[in-house]
Biotite code that builds the C-alpha atoms (Angstrom):
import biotite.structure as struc

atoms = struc.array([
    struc.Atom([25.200, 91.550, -33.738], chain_id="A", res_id=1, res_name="UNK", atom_name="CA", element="C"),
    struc.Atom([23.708, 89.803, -36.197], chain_id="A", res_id=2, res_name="UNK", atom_name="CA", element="C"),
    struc.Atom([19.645, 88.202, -36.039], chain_id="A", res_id=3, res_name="UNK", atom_name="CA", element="C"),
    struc.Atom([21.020, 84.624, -35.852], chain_id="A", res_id=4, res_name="UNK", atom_name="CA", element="C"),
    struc.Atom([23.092, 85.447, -32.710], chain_id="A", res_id=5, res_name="UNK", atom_name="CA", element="C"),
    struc.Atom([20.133, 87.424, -31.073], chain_id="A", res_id=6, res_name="UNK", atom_name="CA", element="C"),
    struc.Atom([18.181, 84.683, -32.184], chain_id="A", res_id=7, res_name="UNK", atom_name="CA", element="C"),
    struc.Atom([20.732, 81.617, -30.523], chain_id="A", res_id=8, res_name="UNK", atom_name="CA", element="C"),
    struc.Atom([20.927, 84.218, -27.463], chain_id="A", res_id=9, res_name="UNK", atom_name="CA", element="C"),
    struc.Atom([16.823, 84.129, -26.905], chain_id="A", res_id=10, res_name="UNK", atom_name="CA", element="C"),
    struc.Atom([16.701, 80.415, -27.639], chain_id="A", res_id=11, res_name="UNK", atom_name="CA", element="C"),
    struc.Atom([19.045, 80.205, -24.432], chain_id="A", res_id=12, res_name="UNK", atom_name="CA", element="C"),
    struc.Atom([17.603, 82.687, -22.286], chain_id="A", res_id=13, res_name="UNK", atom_name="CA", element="C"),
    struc.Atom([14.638, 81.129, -23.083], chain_id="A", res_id=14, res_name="UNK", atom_name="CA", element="C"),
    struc.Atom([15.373, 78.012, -21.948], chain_id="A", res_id=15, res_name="UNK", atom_name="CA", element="C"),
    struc.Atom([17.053, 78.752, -18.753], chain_id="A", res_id=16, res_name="UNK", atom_name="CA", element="C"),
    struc.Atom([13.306, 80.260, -17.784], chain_id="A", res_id=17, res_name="UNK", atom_name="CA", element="C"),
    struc.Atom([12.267, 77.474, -18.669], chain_id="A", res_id=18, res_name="UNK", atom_name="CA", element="C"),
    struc.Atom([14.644, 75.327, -16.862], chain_id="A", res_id=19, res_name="UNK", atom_name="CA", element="C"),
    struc.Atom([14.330, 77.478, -13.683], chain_id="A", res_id=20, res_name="UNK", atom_name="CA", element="C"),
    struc.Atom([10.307, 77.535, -13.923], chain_id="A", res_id=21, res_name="UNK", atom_name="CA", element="C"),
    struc.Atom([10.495, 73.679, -14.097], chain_id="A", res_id=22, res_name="UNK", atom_name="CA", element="C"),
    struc.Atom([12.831, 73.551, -11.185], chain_id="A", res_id=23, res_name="UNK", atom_name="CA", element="C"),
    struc.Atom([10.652, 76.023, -8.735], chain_id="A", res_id=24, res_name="UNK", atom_name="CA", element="C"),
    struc.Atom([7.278, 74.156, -9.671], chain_id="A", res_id=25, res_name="UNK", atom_name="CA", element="C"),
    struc.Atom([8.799, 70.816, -8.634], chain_id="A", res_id=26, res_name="UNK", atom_name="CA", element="C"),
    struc.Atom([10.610, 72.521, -5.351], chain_id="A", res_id=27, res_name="UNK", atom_name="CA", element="C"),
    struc.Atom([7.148, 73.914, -4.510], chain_id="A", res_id=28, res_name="UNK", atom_name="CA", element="C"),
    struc.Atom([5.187, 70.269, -5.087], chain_id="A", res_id=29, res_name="UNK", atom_name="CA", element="C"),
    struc.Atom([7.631, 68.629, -3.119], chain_id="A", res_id=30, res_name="UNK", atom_name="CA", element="C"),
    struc.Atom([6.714, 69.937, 0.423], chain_id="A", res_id=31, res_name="UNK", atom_name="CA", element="C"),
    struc.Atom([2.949, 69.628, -0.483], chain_id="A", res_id=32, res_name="UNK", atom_name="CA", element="C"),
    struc.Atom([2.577, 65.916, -1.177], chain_id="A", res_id=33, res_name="UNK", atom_name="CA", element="C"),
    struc.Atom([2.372, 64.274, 2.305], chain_id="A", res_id=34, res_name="UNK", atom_name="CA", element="C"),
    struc.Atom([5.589, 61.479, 3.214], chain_id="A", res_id=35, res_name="UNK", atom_name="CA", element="C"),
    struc.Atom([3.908, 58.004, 2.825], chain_id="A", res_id=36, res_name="UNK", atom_name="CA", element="C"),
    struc.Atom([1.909, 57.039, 6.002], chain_id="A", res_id=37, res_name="UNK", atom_name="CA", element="C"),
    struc.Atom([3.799, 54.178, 8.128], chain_id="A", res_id=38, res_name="UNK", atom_name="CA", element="C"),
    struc.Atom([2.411, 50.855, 7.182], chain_id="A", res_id=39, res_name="UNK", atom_name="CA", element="C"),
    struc.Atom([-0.369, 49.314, 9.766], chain_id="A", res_id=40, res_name="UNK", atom_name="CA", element="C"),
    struc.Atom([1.306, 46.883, 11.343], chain_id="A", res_id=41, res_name="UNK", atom_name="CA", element="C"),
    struc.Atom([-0.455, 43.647, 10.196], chain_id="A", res_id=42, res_name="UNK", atom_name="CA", element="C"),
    struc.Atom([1.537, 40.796, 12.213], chain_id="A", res_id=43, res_name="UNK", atom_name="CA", element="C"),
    struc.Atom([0.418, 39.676, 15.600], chain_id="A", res_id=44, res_name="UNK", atom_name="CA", element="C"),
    struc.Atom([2.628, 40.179, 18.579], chain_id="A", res_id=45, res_name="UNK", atom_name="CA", element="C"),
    struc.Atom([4.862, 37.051, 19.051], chain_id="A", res_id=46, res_name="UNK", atom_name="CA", element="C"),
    struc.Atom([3.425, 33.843, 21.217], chain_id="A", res_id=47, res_name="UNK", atom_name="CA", element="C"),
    struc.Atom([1.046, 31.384, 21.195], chain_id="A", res_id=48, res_name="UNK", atom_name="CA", element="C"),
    struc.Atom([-2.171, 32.331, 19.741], chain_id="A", res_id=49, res_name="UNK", atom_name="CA", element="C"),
    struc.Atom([-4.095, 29.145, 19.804], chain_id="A", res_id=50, res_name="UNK", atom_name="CA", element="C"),
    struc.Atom([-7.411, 30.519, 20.916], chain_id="A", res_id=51, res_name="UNK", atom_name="CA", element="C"),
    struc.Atom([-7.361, 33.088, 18.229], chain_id="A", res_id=52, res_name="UNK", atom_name="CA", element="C"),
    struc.Atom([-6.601, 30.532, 15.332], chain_id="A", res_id=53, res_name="UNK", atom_name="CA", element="C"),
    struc.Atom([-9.483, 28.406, 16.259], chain_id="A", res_id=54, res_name="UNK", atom_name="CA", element="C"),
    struc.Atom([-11.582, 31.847, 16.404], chain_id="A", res_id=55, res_name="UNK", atom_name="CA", element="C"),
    struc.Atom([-10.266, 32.512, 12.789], chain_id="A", res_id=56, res_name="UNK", atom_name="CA", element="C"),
    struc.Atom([-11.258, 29.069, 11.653], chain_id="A", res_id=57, res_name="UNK", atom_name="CA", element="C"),
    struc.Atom([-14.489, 29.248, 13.180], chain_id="A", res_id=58, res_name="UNK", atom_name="CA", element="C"),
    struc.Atom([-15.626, 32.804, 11.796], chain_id="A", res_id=59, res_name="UNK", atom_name="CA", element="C"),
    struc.Atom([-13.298, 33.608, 8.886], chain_id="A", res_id=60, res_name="UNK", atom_name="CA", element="C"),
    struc.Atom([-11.636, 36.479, 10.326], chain_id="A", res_id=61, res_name="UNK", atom_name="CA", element="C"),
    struc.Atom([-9.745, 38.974, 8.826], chain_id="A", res_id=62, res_name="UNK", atom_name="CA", element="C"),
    struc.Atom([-6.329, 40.433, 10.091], chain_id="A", res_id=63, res_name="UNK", atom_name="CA", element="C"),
    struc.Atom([-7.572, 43.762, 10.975], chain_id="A", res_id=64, res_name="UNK", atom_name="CA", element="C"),
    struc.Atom([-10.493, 41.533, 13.300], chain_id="A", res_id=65, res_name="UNK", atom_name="CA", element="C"),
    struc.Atom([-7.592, 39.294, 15.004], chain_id="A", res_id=66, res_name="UNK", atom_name="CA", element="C"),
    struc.Atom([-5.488, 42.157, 15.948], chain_id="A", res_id=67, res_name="UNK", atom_name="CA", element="C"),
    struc.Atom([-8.324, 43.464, 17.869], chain_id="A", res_id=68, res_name="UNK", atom_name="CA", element="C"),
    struc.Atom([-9.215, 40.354, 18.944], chain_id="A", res_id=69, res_name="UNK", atom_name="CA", element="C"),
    struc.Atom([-6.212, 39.043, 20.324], chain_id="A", res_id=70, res_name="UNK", atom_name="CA", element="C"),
    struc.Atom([-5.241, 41.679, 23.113], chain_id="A", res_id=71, res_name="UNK", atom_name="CA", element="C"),
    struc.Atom([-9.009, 40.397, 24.522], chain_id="A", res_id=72, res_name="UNK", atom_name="CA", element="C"),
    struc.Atom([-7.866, 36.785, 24.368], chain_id="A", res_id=73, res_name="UNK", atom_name="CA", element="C"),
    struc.Atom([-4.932, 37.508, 26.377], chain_id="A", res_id=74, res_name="UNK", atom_name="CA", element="C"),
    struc.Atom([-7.308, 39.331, 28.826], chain_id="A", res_id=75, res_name="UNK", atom_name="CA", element="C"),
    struc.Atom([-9.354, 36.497, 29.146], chain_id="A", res_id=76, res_name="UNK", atom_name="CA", element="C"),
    struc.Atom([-6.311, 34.084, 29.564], chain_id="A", res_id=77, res_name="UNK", atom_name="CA", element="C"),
    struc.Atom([-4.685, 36.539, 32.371], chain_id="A", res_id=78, res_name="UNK", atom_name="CA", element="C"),
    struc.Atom([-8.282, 35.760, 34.873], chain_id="A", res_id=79, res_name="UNK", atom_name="CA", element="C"),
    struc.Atom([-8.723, 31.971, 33.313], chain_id="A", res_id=80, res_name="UNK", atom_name="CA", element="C"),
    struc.Atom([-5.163, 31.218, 34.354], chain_id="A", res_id=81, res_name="UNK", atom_name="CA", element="C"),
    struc.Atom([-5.559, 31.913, 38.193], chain_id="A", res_id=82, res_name="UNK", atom_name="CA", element="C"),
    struc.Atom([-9.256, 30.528, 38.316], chain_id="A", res_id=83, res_name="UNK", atom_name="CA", element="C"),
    struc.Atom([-7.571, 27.169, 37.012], chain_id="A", res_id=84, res_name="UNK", atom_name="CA", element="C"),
    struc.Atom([-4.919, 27.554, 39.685], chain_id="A", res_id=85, res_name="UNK", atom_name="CA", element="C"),
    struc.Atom([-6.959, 28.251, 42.832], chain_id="A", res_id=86, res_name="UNK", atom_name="CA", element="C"),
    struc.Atom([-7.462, 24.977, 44.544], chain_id="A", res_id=87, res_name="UNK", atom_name="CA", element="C"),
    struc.Atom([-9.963, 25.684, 46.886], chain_id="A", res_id=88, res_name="UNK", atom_name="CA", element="C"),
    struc.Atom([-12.495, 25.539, 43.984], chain_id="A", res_id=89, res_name="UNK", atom_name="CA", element="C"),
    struc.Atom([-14.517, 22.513, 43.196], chain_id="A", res_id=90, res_name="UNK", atom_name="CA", element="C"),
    struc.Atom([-14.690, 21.229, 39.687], chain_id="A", res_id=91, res_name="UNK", atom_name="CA", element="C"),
    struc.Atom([-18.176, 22.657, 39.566], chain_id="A", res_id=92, res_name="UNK", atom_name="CA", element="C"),
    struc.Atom([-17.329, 25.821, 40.806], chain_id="A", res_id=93, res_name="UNK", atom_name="CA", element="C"),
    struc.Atom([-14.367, 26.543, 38.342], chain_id="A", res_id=94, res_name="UNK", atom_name="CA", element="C"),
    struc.Atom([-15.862, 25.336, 35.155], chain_id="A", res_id=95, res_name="UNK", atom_name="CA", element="C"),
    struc.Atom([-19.111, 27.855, 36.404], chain_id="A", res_id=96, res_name="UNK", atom_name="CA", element="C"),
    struc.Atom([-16.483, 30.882, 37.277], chain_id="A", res_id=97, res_name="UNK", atom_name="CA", element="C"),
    struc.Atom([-14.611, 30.082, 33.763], chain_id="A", res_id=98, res_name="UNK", atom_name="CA", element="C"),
    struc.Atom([-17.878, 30.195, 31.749], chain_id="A", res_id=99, res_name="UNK", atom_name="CA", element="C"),
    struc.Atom([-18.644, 33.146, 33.604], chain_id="A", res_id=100, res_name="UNK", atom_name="CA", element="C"),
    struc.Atom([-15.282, 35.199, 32.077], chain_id="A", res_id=101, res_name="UNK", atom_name="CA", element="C"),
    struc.Atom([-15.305, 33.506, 28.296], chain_id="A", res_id=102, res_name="UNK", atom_name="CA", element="C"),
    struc.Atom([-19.097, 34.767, 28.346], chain_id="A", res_id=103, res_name="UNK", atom_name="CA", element="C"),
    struc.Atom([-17.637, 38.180, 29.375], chain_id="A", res_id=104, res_name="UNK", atom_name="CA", element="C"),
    struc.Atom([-15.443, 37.990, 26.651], chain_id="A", res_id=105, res_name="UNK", atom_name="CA", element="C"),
    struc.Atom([-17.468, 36.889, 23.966], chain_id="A", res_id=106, res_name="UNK", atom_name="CA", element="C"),
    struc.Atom([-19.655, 40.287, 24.714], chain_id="A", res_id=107, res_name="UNK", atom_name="CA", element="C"),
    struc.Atom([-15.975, 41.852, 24.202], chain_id="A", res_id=108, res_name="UNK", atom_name="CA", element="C"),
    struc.Atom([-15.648, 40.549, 20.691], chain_id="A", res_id=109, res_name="UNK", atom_name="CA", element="C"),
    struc.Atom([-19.049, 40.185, 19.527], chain_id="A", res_id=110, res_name="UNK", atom_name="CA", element="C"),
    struc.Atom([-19.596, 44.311, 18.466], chain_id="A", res_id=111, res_name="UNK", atom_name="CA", element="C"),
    struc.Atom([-15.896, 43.488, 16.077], chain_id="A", res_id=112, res_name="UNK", atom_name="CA", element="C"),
    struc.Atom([-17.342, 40.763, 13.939], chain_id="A", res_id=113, res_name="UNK", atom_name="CA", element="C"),
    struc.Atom([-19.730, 41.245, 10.778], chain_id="A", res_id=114, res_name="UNK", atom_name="CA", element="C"),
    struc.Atom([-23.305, 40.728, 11.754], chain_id="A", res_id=115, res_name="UNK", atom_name="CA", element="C"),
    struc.Atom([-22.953, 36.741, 9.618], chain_id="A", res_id=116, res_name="UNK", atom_name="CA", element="C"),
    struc.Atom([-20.237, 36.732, 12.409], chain_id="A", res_id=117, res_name="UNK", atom_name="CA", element="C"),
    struc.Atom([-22.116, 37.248, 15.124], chain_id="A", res_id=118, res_name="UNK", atom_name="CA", element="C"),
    struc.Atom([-24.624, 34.433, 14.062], chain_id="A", res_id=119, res_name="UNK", atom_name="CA", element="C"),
    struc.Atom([-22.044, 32.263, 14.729], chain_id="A", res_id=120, res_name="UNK", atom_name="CA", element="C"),
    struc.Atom([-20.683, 33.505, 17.893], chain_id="A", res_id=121, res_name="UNK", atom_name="CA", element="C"),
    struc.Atom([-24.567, 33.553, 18.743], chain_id="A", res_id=122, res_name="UNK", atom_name="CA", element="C"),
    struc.Atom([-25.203, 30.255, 18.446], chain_id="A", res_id=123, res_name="UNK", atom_name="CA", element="C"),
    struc.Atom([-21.768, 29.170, 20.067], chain_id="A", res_id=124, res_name="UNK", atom_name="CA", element="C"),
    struc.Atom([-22.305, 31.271, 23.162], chain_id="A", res_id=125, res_name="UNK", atom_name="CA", element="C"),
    struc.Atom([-25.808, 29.503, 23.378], chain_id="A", res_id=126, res_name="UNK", atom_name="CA", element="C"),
    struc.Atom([-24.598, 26.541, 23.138], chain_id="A", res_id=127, res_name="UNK", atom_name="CA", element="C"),
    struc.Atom([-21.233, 27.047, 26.240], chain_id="A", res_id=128, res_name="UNK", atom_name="CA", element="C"),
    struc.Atom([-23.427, 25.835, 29.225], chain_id="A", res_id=129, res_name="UNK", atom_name="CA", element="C"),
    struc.Atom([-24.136, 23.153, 27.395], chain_id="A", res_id=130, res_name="UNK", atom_name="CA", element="C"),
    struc.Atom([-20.856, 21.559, 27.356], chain_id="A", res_id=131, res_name="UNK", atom_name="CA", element="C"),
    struc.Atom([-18.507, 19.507, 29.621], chain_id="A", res_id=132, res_name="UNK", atom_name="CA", element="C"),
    struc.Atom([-16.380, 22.840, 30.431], chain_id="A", res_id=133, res_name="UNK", atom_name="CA", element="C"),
    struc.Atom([-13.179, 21.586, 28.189], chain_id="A", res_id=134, res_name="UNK", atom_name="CA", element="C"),
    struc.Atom([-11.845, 24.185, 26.972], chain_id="A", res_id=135, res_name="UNK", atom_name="CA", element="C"),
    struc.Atom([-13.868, 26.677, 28.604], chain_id="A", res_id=136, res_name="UNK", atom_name="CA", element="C"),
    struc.Atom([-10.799, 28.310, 29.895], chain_id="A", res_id=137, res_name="UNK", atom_name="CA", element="C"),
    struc.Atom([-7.173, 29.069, 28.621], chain_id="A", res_id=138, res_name="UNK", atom_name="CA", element="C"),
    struc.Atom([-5.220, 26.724, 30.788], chain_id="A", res_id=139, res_name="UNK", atom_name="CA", element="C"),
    struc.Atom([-4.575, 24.131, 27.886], chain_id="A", res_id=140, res_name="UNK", atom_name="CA", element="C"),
    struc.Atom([-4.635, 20.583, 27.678], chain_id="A", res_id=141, res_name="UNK", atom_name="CA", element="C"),
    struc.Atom([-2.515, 18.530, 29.449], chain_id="A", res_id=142, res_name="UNK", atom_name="CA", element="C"),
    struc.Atom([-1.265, 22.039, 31.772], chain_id="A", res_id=143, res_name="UNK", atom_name="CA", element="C"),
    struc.Atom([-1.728, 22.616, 34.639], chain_id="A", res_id=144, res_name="UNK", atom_name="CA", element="C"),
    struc.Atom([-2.022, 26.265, 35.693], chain_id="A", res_id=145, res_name="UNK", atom_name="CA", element="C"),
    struc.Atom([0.462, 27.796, 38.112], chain_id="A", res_id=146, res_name="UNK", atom_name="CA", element="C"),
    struc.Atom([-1.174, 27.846, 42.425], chain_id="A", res_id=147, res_name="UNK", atom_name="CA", element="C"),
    struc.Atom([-2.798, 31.029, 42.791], chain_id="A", res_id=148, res_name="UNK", atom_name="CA", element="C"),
    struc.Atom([-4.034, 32.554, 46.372], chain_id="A", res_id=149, res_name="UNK", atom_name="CA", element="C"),
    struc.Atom([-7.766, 34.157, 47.003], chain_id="A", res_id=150, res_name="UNK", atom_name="CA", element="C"),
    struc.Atom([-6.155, 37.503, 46.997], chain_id="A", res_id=151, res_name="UNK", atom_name="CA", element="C"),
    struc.Atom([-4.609, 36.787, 43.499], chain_id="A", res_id=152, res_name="UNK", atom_name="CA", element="C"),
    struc.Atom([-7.550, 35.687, 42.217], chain_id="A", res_id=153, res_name="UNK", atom_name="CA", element="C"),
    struc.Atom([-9.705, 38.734, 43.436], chain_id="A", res_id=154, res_name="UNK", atom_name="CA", element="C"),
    struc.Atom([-7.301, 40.934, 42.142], chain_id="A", res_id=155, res_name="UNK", atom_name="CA", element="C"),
    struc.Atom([-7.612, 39.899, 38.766], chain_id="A", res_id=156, res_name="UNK", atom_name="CA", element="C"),
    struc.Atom([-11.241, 39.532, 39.137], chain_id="A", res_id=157, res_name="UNK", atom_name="CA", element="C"),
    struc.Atom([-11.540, 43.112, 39.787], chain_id="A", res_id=158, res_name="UNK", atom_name="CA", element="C"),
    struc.Atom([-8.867, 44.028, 37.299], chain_id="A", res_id=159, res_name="UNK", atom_name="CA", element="C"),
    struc.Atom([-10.983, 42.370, 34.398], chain_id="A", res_id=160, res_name="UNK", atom_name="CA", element="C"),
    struc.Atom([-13.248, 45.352, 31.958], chain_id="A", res_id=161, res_name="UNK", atom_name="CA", element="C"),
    struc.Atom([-15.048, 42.421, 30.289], chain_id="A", res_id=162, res_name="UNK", atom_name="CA", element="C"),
    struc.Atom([-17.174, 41.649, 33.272], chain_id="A", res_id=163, res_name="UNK", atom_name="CA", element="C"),
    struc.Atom([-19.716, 43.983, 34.861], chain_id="A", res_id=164, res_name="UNK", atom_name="CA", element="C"),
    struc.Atom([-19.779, 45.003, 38.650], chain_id="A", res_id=165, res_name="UNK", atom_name="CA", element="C"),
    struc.Atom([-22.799, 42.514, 39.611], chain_id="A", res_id=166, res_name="UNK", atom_name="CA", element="C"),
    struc.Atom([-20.579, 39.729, 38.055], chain_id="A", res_id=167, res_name="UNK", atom_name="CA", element="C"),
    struc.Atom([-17.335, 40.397, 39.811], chain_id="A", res_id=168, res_name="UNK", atom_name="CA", element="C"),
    struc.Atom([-19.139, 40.719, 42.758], chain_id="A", res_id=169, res_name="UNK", atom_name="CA", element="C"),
    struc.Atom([-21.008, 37.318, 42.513], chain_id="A", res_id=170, res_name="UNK", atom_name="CA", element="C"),
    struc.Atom([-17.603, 35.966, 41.365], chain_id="A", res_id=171, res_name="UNK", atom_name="CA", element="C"),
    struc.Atom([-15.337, 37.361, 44.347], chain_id="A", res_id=172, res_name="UNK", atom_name="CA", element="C"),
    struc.Atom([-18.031, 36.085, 46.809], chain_id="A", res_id=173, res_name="UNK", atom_name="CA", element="C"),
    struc.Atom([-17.038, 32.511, 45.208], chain_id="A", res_id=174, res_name="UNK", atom_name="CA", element="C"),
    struc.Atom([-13.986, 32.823, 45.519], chain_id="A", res_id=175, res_name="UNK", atom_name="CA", element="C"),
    struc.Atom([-14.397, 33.972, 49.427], chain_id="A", res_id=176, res_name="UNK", atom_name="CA", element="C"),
    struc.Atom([-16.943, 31.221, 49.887], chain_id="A", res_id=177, res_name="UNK", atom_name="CA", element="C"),
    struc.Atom([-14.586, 28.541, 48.110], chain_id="A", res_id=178, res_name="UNK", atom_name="CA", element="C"),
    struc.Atom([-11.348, 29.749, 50.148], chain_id="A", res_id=179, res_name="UNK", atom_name="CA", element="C"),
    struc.Atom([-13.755, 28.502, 53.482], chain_id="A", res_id=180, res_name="UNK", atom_name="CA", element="C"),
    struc.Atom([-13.994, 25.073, 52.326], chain_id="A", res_id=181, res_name="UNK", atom_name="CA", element="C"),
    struc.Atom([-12.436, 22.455, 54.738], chain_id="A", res_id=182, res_name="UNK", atom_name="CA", element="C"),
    struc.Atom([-8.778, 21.207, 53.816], chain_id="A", res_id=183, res_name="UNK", atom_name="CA", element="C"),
    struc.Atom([-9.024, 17.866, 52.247], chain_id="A", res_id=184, res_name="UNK", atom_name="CA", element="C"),
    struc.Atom([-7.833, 15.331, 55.412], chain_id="A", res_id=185, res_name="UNK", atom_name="CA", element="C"),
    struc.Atom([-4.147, 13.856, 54.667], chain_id="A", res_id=186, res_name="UNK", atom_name="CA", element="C"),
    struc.Atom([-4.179, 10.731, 53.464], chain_id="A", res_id=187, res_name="UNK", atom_name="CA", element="C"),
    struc.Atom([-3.170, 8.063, 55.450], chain_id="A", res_id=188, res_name="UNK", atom_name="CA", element="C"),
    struc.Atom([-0.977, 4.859, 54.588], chain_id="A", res_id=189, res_name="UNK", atom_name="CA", element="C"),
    struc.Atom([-2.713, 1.912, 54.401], chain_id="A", res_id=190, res_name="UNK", atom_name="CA", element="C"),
    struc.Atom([-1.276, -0.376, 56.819], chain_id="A", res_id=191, res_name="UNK", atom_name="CA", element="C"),
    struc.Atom([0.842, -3.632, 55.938], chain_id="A", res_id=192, res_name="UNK", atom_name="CA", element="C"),
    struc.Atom([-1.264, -7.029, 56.722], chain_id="A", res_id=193, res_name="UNK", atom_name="CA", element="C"),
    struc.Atom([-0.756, -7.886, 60.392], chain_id="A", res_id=194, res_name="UNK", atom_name="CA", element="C"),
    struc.Atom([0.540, -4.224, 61.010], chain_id="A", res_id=195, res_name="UNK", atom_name="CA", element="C"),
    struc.Atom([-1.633, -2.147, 63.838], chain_id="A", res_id=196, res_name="UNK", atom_name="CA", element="C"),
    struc.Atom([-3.286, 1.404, 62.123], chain_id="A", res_id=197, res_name="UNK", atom_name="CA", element="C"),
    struc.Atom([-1.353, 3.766, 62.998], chain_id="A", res_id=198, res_name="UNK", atom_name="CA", element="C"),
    struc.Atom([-5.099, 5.221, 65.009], chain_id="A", res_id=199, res_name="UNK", atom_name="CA", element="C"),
    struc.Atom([-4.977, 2.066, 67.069], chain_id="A", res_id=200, res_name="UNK", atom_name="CA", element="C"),
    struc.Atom([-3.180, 1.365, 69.973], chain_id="A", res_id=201, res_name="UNK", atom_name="CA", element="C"),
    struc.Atom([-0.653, -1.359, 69.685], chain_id="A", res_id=202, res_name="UNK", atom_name="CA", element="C"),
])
C-alpha cells in the first residue's frame, strides 16, 4: 500500500468522523431547543362587543387590555340585562340599581388600564351620576330586555364579584322593596258618547 492510498483512506475516515460528529451534535441540539410556544390568542370571542369598542375609542386600548376587559363587560351585561327586565322597578330605581353595577365594574377594569388610562376612566366615573342614565346599562337602544322575576334578579345580584357584600345587600333589599309595589290598575275603555261607564249602573 502505497502513501497516496493511506493518504485517500485517512481523508475518508476522516471525514466520516466528521460527518458522524456533525450528525450527533445536531441530534443532541435538537431535543434541547424548546417547540415554539402556542401563539396567544389575540381575537376576541365571537359577538357583539359594542361596549368594548366604545371603551377602546375612549382610552386607546390595546388587545392584550380588551381581552381582559371583555369577559367583565359580559359580566356586567349578564346583571344589567335582568335589572332592565324587572318591571316592578321605577325608572328611578333602575337607572340608580344600573349605575350601581357599571360603577362596580369600572372598579373591575380600572387596576388593567395605564395610570393616563385611569385619568380618563376617573373623570368618566365622576361624571355617571351626572347623566340621564342612557346607556348606563347594556340593554341597547331601541331593546327591550327579556321579563325577569325578583328571584332572577337576586340571583344574579348575588352571583356578581364586581360588587361588594354591603352593595348587594342594599341592592337585593330594592329589589324586595320594588317587587311590593302595587300593580298598576287595568286600564279601562273609555266609553263611547252616550254609552253608560261600565262603573255605573245603567
Amino acid at each position: 500500500m502505497n502513501n497516496k492510498q493511506i493518504r485517500n483512506i485517512l481523508v475518508l475516515a476522516a471525514a466520516s468522523i466528521l460527518l458522524f460528529v456533525t450528525t450527533s451534535l445536531r441530534a443532541e441540539d435538537q431535543p434541547a431547543s424548546p417547540a415554539p410556544a402556542p401563539e396567544k390568542l389575540k381575537t376576541l370571542p365571537p359577538g357583539n362587543h359594542r361596549l368594548l369598542e366604545n371603551m377602546t375609542k375612549r382610552f386607546g386600548l390595546t388587545m392584550d387590555q380588551e381581552l381582559e376587559i371583555e369577559p367583565l363587560l359580559h359580566d356586567e351585561e349578564s346583571v344589567s340585562k335582568p335589572i332592565l327586565g324587572f318591571a316592578a322597578f321605577t325608572p328611578e330605581e333602575q337607572k340608580a340599581m344600573l349605575l350601581t353595577v357599571k360603577l362596580a365594574a369600572r372598579r373591575q377594569i380600572r387596576p388593567l388600564l395605564t395610570a393616563e388610562q385611569q385619568v380618563k376612566l376617573d373623570e368618566e366615573t365622576a361624571g355617571l351620576s351626572q347623566k340621564s342614565g342612557k346607556g348606563a346599562g347594556a340593554g341597547g337602544k331601541g331593546k327591550k330586555a327579556a321579563a325577569t322575576t325578583e328571584e332572577a334578579v337576586t340571583k344574579t345580584i348575588l352571583a356578581y364579584s364586581a360588587l361588594t357584600d354591603a352593595e348587594k345587600q342594599s341592592m337585593i333589599a330594592k329589589v324586595k322593596a320594588a317587587a311590593q309595589h302595587p300593580a298598576a290598575a287595568p286600564e279601562q275603555p273609555t266609553p263611547k258618547p252616550g254609552e253608560a261607564s261600565p262603573a255605573e249602573p245603567k
